[in-house]
N, C-alpha and C positions, 0 to 999 in steps of 0.2 A: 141155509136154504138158498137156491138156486134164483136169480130173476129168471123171467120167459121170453126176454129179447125183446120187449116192448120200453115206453118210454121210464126212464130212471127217476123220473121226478114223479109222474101221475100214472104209470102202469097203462097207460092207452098205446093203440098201435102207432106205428110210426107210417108216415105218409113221403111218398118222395115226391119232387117237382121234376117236369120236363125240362126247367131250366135255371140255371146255379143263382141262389140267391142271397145279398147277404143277411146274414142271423146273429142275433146275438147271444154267447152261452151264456146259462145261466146260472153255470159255478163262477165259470174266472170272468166274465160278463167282456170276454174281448169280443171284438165284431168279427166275422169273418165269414169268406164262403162256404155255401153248403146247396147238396142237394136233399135234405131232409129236416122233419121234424114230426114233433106228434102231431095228434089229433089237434091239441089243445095249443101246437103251436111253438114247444120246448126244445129247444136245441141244446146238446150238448156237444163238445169239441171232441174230436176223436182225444184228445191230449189228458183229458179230465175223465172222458169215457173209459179209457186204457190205464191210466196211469197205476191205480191198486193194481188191477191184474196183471201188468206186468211187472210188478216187483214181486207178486208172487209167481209167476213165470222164473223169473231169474234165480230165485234163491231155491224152488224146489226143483231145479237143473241143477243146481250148485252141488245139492247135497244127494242127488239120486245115483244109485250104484246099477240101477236096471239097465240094460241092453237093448230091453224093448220100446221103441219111442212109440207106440201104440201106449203100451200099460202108463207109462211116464204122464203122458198126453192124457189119458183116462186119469188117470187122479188128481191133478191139476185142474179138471174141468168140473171136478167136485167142487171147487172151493169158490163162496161166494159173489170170489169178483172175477170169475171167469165168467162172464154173464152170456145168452144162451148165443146171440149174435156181439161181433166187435171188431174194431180192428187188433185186438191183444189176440184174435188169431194170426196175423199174420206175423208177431212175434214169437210166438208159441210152436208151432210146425217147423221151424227151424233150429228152434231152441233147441225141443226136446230131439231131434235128428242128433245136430252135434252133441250133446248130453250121450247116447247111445254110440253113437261113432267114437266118442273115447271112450267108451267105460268097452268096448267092444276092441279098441287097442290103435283107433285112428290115430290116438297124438302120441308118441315116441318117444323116449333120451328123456334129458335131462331139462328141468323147464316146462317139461308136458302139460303139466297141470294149471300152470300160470299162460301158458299160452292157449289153453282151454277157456280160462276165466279171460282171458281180451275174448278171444273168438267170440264168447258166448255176450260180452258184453258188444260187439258192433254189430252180432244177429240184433239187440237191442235198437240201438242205434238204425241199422240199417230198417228193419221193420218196422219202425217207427213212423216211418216215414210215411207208408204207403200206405193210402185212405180209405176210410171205411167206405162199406160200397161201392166200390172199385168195380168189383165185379160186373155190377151193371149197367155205371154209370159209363165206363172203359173198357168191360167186357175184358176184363183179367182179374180174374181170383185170386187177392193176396194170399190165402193157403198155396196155391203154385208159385206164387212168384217169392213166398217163402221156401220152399223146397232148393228155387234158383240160388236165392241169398246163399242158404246153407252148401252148395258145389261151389259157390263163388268165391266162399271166405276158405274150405278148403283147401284147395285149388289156388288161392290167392290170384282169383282171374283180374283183371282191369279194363278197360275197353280197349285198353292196347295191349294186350294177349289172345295170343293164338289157340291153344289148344283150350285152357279153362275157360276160352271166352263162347270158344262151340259147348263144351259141356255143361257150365252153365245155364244157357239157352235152352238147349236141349233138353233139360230137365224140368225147367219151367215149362217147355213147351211139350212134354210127355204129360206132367202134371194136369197140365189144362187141360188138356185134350181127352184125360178120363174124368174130369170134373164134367166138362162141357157132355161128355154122352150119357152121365147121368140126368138131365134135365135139368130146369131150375122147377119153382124158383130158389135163391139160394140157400144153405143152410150151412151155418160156421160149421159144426161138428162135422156133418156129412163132408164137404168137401177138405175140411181137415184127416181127417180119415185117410179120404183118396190121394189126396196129397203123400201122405206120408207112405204108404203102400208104394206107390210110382216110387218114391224117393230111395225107400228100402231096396225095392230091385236094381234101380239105376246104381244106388253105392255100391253094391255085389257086382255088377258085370261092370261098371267102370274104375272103383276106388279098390277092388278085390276083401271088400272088406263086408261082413256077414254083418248084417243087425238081426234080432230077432224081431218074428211077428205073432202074435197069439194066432192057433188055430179058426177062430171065430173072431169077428169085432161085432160087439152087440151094443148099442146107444139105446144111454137111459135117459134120453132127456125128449121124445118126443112128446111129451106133456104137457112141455113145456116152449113148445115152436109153434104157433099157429098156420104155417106154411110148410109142416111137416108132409111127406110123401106117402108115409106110410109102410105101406106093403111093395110102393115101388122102389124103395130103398135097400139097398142092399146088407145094408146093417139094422133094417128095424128091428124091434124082438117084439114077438106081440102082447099084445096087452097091457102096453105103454102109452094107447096112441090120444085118452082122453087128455086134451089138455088141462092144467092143473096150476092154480094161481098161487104165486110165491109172492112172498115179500121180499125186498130187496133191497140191501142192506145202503145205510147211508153214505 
């Protein structure tokens, strides 16, 4: 069973503040800043929030033969600890990219697959990094600014490269830019989604390299989003949109 992006500990909604405060989690009980909590007050670190899910991020990239970083992404998001909002999105949208960019013929020779597995471990790495609510706290969507990781680690851009350091950018800033005209407020899935759509056409016209996309993307989790859009979504399917309370696992 899926959570519904609410708090991990008590299932209440999350509340954000206007201004960064600090919190203490209440797995690893470090202090640190935040601009959230529940209802009730519970803070969790993106590091403890993420950390399951992205070990199952990394190992069902490892072993996928799929093409599709849509389908990839969809069944990853089945699994318990992809929960409905997170930062283990902004690992995930890159993951499964590169995951599809090899199994589609991106890495080469001899080595390929070992250089696959770094690649796919500093998408870890690098996505790691970049904090939950991002979006609205900085107004950049780590789903796009995953998109960027993944041209960048291609590409092996650096802040002192030329060519991968435009495309790169470029990509994130395609990314955001069809995140941002669907409206907020946010939603992991949906703007994962679009994220990875942008990123599929940007590989084609810049990397020459084809990924697959499913004819339709239809998202089963609106039940489970209480800031779900609905009808204005481009992926809704209907008759999803009652929300639906899950338990969520320890």
């Amino acid at each position: 069973m899926r959570g519904e992006g609410a708090c991990l500990i008590c299932g209440k909604p999350l509340v954000y503040f206007g201004k960064v405060r600090k919190m203490e989690c209440v797995m690893c009980h470090r202090r640190l800043e935040s601009y959230s909590s529940c209802e009730d007050g519970h803070y969790i670190c993106d590091e403890c929030h993420a950390r399951q899910g992205i070990q199952v991020i990394m190992d069902g990239c490892r072993k996928s033969e799929s093409k599709n970083p849509i389908a990839i992404m969809q069944e990853l998001m089945e699994d318990p600890y992809i929960y409905m909002h997170g930062p283990e999105h902004h690992v995930m949208v890159g993951a499964v990219l590169l995951t599809a960019y090899k199994n589609c013929g991106g890495y080469q020779g001899e080595g390929s697959h070992e250089a696959f597995v770094k690649d796919l471990e500093e998408m870890r790495a690098r996505g790691s990094e970049y904090p939950g609510g991002a979006c609205g706290i900085w107004g950049c969507c780590g789903a796009a600014v995953s998109t960027g990781i993944f041209i960048s680690i291609i590409t092996k851009a650096t802040p002192l490269t030329g060519k991968s350091w435009r495309l790169s950018n470029r990509m994130t800033s395609q990314a955001l830019g069809a995140i941002a005209d669907l409206g907020g407020p946010r939603c992991c899935k949906r703007d994962s989604f679009t994220a990875v759509i942008k990123a599929v056409e940007f590989t084609k016209e810049n990397m020459g390299i084809e990924l697959e996309l499913p004819e339709k993307i239809e998202c089963d989790f609106s039940r489970e989003n209480q800031q779900c859009l609905k009808q204005h979504c481009p992926y809704y399917r209907e008759g999803t949109g009652e929300i639906e309370k899950t338990p969520v696992p320890n």
